[in-house]
C-alpha positions in Angstrom: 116.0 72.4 181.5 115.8 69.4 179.4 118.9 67.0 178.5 119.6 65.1 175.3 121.7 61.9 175.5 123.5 61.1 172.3 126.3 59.2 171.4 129.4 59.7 173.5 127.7 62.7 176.1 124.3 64.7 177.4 124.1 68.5 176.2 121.2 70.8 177.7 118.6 72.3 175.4 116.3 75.3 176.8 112.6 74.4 176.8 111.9 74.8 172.9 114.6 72.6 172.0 117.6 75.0 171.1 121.2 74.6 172.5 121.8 76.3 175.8 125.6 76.3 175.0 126.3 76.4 171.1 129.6 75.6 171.8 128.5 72.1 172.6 128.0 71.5 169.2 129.4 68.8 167.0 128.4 66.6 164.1 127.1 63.9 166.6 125.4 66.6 169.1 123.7 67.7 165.5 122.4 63.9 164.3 120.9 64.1 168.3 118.9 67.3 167.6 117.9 66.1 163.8 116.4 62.9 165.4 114.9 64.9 168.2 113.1 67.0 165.4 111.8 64.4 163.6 114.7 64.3 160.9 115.3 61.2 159.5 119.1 61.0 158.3 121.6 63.9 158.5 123.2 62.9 155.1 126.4 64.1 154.4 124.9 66.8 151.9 122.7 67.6 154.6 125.2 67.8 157.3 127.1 70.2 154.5 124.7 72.3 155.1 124.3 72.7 158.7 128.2 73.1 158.6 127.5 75.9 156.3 124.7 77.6 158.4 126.8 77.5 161.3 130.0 78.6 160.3 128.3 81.5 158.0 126.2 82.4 161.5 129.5 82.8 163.2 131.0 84.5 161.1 127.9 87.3 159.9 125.7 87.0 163.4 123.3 86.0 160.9 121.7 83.0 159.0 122.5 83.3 155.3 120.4 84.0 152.3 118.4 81.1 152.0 118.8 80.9 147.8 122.5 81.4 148.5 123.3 78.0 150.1 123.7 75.3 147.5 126.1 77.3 145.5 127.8 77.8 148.5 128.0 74.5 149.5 128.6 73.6 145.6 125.5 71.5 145.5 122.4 71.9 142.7 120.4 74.4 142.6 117.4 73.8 144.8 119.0 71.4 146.9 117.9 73.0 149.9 114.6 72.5 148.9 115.3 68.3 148.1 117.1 67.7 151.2 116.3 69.2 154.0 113.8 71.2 156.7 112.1 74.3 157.5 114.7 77.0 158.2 113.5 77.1 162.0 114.8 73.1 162.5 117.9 74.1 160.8 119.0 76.9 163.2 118.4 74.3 166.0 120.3 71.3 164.0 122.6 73.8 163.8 123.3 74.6 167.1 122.9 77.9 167.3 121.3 79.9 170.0 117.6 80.8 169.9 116.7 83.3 167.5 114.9 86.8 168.1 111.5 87.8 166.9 113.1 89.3 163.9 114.6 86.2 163.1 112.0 84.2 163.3 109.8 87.0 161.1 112.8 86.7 158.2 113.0 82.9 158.3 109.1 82.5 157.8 108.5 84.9 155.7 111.3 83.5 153.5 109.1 80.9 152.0 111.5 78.2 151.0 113.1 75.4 153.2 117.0 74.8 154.0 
């Protein structure tokens, strides 16, 4: 299984990149898997977001309604679509554990970016 090395530790990721233990996760464990995808900058409005993907997952088992976001996070309308990634990238950034075939099917056929 593959390791990251970030800031301050090493976390393991399975073999397409996702957490193996989402409790590993941390703001600086989620600037290592942005990087790691090809993410630039985790801004703070972007790291808002992750924040709010990951404590709505753990609270709902579920990722949230993609045109629901950036009033939840109190940010423009569309902001998901200015400032970030595929939804797939997100759930990783995020930290949270690979996602089932359903998942997957609801994310893509979504349409929009997070």
């Amino acid at each position: 299984m593959p390791v990251l090395e970030y800031a301050g530790g090493k976390i393991v990721l399975d073999d397409e990149g996702y957490l193996e233990n989402p409790d590993d996760w941390n703001d600086k464990v989620a600037c290592a898997l942005a990087e790691k995808e090809g993410i630039e900058e985790l801004t703070k409005d972007r790291l808002e977001i992750i924040r709010f993907l990951r404590d709505h997952y753990r609270k709902y088992n579920f990722f949230p309604v993609l045109n629901s976001i950036c009033k939840n996070v109190h940010q423009p309308k569309g902001c998901t679509n200015e400032l970030f990634m595929d939804p797939l990238t997100a759930w990783k950034v995020a930290g949270l554990p690979k996602p089932n075939a359903q998942v997957v099917g609801y994310l893509k056929g979504e349409g929009g970016v997070v």
